[in-house]
N, C-alpha and C positions, 0 to 999 in steps of 0.2 A: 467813592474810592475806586481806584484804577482796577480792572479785573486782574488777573494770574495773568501770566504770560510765561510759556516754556521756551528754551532753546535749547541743543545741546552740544558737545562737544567732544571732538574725536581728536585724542593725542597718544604722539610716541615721540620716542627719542633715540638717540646714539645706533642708528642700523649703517652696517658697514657693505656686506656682503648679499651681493645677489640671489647669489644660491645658497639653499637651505647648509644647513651642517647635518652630521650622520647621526647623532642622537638628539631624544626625545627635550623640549620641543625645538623643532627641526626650524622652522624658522621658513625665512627666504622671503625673498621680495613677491613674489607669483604666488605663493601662497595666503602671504599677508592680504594680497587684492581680496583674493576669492572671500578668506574672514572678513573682510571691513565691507564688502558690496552688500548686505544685508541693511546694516546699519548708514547707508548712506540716505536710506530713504527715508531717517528723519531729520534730511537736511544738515548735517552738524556742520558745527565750525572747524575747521579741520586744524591745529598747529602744532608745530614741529620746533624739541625745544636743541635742536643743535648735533654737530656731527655725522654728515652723513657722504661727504665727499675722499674719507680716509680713516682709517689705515686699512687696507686690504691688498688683494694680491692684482685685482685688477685697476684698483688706485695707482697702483706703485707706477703701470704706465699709461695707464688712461687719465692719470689728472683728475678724474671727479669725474670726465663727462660718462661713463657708465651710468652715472646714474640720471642722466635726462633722460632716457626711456622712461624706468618709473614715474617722473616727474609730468610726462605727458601722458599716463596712464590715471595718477593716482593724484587728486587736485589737494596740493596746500592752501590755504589759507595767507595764514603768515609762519614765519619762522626764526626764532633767534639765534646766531651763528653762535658757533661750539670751537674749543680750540683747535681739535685734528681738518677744521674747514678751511683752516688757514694754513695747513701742512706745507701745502705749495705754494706757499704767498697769498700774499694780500692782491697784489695783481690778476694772481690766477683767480682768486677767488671772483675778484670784479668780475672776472669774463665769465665762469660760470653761474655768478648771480644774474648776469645782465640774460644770460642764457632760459633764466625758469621766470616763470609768468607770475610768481609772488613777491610779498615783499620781504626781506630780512631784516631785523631790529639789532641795534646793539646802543644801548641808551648808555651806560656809563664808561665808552672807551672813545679817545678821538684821537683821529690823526690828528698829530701835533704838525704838520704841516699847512693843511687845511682849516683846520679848529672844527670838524664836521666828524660826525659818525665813522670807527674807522672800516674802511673796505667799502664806502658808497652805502652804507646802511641806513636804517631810519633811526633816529631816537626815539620816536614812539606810531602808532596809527591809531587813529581812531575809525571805528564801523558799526555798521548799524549789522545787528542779523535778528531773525524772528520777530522786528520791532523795538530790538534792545539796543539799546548805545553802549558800545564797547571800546573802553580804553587799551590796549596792550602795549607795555614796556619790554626791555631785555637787557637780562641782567648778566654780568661775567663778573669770577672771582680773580682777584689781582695772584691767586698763585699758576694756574694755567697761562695767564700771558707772559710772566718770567720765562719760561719753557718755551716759549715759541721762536724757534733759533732762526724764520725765516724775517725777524723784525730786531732791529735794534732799542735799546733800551728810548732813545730821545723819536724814536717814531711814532710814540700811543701816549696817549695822558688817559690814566687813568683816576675815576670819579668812585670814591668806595660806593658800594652796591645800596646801604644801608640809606644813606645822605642821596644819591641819585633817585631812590625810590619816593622817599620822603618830599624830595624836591618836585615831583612830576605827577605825584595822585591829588595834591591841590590843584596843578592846571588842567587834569582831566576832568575830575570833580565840576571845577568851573566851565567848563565846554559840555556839560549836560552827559557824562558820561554813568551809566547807570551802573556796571559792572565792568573794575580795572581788574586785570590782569598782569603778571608778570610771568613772562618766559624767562627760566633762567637754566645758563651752564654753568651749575656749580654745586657743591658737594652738601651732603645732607644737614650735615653742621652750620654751614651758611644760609642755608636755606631756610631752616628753623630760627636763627637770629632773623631771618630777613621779617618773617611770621610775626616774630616776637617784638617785632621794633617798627613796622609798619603797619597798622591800625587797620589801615583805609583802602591796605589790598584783599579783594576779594578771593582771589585764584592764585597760587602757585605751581604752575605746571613744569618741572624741573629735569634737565638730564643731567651727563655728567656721569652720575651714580649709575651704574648698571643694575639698578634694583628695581623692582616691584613695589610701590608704597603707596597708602593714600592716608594720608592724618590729618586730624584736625588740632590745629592751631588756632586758638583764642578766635573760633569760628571763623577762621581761614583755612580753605582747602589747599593741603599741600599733594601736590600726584606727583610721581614717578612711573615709567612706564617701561620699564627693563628696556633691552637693548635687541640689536640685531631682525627686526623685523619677527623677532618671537613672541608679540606682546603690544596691545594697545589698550585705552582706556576710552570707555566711553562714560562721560561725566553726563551727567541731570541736572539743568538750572531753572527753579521756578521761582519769578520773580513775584512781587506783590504781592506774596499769601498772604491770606486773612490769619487773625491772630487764630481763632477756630481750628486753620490749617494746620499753625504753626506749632499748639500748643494737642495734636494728634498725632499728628507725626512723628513718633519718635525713634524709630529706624532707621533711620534718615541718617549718611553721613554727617553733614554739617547741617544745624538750622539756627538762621542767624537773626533772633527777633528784632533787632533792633532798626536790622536792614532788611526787613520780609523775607529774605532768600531760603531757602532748602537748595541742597545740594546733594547729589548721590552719586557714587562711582561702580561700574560695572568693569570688570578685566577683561579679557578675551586674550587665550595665551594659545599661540600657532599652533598645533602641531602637525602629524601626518597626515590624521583626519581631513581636513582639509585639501579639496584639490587646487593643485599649482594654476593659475592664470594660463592657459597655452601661452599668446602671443609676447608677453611677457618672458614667460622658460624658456621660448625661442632664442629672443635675443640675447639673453642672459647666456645660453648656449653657443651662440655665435661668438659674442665677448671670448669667453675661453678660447676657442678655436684662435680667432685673432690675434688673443693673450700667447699663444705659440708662435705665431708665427713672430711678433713682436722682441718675443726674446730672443731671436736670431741677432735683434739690432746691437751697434758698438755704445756700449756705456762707459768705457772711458781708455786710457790708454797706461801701460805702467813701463816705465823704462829696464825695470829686471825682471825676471824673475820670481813670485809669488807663490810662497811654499806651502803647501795645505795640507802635506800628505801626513796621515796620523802617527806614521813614525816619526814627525819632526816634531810637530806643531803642539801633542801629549807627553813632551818628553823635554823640549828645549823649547827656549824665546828663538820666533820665526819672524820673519819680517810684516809677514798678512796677520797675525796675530796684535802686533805692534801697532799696526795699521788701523785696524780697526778699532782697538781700547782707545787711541788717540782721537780717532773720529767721533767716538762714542761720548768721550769726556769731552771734548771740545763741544758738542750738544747741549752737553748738561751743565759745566759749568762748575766741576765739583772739583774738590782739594787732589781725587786718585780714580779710579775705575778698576776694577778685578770681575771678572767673568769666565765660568769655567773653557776650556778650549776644546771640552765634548759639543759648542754649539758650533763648532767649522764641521760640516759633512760633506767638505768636496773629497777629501783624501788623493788630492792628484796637487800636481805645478799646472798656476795658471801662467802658460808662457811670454816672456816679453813680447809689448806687443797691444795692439789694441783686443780687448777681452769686452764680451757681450753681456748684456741683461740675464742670458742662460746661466752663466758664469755666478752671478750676484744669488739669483733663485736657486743655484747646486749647492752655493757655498751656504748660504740662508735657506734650507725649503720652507721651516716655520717662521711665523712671526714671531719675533723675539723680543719680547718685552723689558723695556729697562725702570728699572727704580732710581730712587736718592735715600739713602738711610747715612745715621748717624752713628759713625762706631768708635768706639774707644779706640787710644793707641793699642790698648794690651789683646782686644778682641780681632783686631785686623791683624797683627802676625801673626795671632793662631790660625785666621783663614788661611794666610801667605803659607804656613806652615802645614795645613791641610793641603793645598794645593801642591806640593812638591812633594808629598806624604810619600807614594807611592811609584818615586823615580827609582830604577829605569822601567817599568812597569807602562804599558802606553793606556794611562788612564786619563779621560773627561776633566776629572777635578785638576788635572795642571790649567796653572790657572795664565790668566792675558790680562796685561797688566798695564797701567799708565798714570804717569804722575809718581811710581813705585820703582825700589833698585832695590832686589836684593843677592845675596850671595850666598849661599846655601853648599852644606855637603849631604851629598847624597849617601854618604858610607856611615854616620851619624845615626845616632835611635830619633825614630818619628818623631817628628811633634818636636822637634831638639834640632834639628838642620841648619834652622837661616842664623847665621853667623853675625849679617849685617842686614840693615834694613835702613832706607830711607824714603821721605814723603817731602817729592817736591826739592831732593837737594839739604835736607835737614835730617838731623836723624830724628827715627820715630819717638815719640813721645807718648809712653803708654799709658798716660791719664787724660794726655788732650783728644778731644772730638774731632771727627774728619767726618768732611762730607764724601759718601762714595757712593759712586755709579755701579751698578750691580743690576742682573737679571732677577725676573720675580723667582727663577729657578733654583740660582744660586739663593737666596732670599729664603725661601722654602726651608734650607737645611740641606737639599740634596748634593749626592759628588761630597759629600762630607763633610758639608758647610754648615753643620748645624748650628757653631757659636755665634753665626749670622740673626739667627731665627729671632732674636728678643729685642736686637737690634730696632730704632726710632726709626718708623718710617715718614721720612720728609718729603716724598713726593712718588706717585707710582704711576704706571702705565697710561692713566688717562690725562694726567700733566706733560707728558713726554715722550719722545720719538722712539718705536720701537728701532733696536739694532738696525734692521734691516731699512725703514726711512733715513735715519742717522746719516747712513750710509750713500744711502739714492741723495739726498740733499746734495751733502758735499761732492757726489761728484756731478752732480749738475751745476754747483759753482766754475767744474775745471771745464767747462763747455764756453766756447763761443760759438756765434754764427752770424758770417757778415762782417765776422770784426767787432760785433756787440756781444755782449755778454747776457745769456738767458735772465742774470737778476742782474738788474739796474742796481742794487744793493752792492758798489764797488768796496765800501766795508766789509764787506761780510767775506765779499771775495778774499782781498787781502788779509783777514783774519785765519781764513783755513788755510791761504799760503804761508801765515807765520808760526799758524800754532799744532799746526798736524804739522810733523818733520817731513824734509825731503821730500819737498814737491817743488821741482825745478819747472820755471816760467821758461820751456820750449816748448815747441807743438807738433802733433802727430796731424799731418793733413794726408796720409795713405793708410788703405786697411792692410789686413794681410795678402793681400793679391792685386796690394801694388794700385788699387783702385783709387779714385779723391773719395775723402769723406765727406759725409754733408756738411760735419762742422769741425771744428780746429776743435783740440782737447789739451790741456796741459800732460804732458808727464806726469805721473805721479813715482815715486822713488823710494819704495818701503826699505828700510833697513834693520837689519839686527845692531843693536845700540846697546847691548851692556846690560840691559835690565833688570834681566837673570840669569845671573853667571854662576853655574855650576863648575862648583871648586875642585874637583875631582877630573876635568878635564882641561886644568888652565897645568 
């Protein structure tokens, strides 16, 4: 009989952000180093199950590469792509995979162009470590690729996870592979079918979920390893145990007699305790600084006027208000969008004219996270109705609206105002279902949207672009340079020119001081359109 044979394994997932956050555990990239260098001295295999090029504040203009510093500090293995990796395309993504010295898996998506893995990825690897032959796949759920607005519907085939898994641990199997693996981005409910329907996987190492988890499934290890560099896992694989071992062992998270395996999971959760990496904090320090000087630059141009000021925008339908619901639903895809208009904090006119990244970050400081929930006709005028509650009062919960008309008197008892309402050009229908775009804020119940709160959630923050990406996307579509267009994606282009209103095809090639700019921008042309017509001053 073969003696034991140990390996082990170091995994995390979904880390965004460089620097630590202000409460307990603080996290941060430089800190993480300092936790995991202990543990590297028993060799692990190191993998990474997806998401780490976006959403954050230094993503929004570094593109991902912020994060090749850690990448050159902190060695992967392999890793399987996550949806927010493809925030900035599949293109960008190529350039910063060809950038890091591992490989990346995405086994059940392909470019329907190519018929190959989509984004230059592998569909599986196989590697030996401590002696062991290792298969690893990577798995993605078909509802995170819906959401991804930098791809159209006919550019990915997707292979259900279930059937791709089943498909690929027979040809590891046959290629001498002693221990498969699947990396997956996808949510805990998939994850456990994936357990529950593929026999022959040894390891589910999972992001996606922002959680801490380690379960056993039908003697399959399932790990999750929270998010943001506050948290890793290091796994225990002892291959060939004696039945003797197998049948002593019983603390053990998983022991799988059938396949000699033991397995065990250890956490390690960041906190302050922990000191930061210097040359790591350095740069990460440097980024910021740069990150200022960056938001100086011109993100897009707008032919009027952009009204933000909170006596307009808490009180009536503004044109920047309009502007953005539109952007926001054009992302998602949904039947309306309503979002309270407490999340604009510039409180000034951004003036005609070309308007910088400073401008996007004033209007937006937080990330602002979007949902998809299911709400009755009867339940979405009581929001529309909560949101005007409190006119002329300059309160948050006036709400920003699209795909939505209604008409409201302000001199009417609460809750009793909107007079008319329609969705999409129909009148409401208070028994049928609408899909709507909404913050997790409004979601919550807050600004007095509690009838929101029971509401079907169909899709949340980690399927979908926050506000503020939403936002940065579309107007990287209104860029040229050279005459070429930043996305080769002339679809998508034309879809923001017809489906966000009033973006007229002229171009701004001077800044405000008369200067050339680096790139040509379209106009963009927000208008006030009726939306919300307040009856009391027509």
């Amino acid at each position: 009989m073969e003696s034991e044979r140990t390996m082990h394994i170091l995994h995390f997932n979904d880390v965004y952000n460089l620097q630590p956050r202000k409460k307990e555990p603080i996290g941060g990239a430089a800190r993480f180093l300092t936790a995991t260098k202990p543990h590297m001295e028993k060799n692990p295999l190191v993998l990474f199950s997806g998401d780490i090029y976006s959403p954050s504040k230094l993503g929004q203009t570094m593109k991902g590469t912020q994060m090749l510093p850690f990448f050159e500090r902190f060695k992967i293995d392999v890793a399987c792509a996550g949806n927010h990796d493809l925030d900035y395309g599949v293109d960008r993504f190529i350039e910063l995979k060809n950038k890091s010295d591992f490989p990346w898996l995405l086994t059940n998506v392909l470019d329907s162009h190519t018929n190959e893995p989509l984004g230059e990825t592998l569909d599986h690897i196989i590697l030996e470590h401590e002696g062991i032959k290792i298969g690893i796949i990577g798995l993605a759920e078909s509802e995170w690729l819906d959401s991804i607005v930098s791809m159209e519907e006919d550019d990915y085939v997707y292979e259900d996870f279930i059937k791709s898994a089943n498909k690929w641990c027979p040809k590891l199997r046959e290629q001498g592979c002693e221990l498969i693996i699947a990396l997956t981005h996808m949510r805990m409910p998939n994850d456990k079918k994936l357990a529950s329907k593929v026999p022959d996987l040894d390891i589910i190492l999972g992001g996606h979920d922002h959680m801490s988890a380690n379960i056993n499934i039908n003697d399959i290890m399932l790990c999750k390893s929270g998010t943001d560099f506050r948290e890793f896992s290091m796994i225990k694989i002892r291959m060939n145990c004696s039945e003797e071992t197998l049948n002593s062992e019983t603390h053990e998270d998983v022991i799988n007699h059938k396949k000699k395996i033991i397995m065990s999971c250890e956490k390690t959760i960041i906190t302050s305790e922990f000191e930061p990496e210097e040359t790591l904090q350095a740069v990460a320090d440097g980024f910021w600084e740069e990150l200022n000087e960056k938001m100086d630059r011109p993100a897009g141009v707008t032919g009027v006027e952009l009204d933000a000021r909170f006596a307009e925008i808490r009180c009536r339908e503004t044109n920047i208000a309009n502007f953005v619901a539109d952007v926001v639903r054009h992302a998602t895809g949904t039947d309306c969008a309503i979002f309270n208009s407490g999340s604009f904090r510039m409180d000034s006119i951004i003036p005609k004219g070309v308007f910088k990244w400073k401008d996007i970050d004033t209007l937006f400081p937080i990330v602002d996270e979007t949902l998809i929930i299911r709400v009755p006709g009867a339940t979405l005028l009581e929001a529309l109705e909560n949101g005007v509650s409190e006119v002329p009062k300059l309160e948050g919960r006036f709400p920003a609206i699209s795909g939505i008309r209604i008409k409201y008197d302000p001199e009417r008892p609460k809750m009793d105002r909107i007079v008319d309402c329609t969705i999409n050009g129909e009148p409401i229908h208070m028994k049928k279902l609408y899909s709507v775009t909404t913050k997790e804020f409004v979601y919550k119940g807050k600004d007095g949207y509690e009838c929101l709160k029971d509401c079907e959630l169909v899709a949340d923050e980690e399927d979908l672009l926050s506000i503020n990406m939403a936002l940065i996307n579309f107007l990287k579509l209104m860029v040229r340079k050279n005459n070429r267009w930043f996305s080769d994606k002339k679809g998508l282009v034309q879809k923001a020119l017809d489906l966000v209103h009033n973006t007229e095809k002229d171009f701004e090639t001077k800044d405000e001081n008369g200067e050339d700019l680096r790139y040509q921008f379209y106009r963009i042309y927000p208008k006030v359109d009726g939306r919300i017509t307040d009856l009391s001053q027509e």
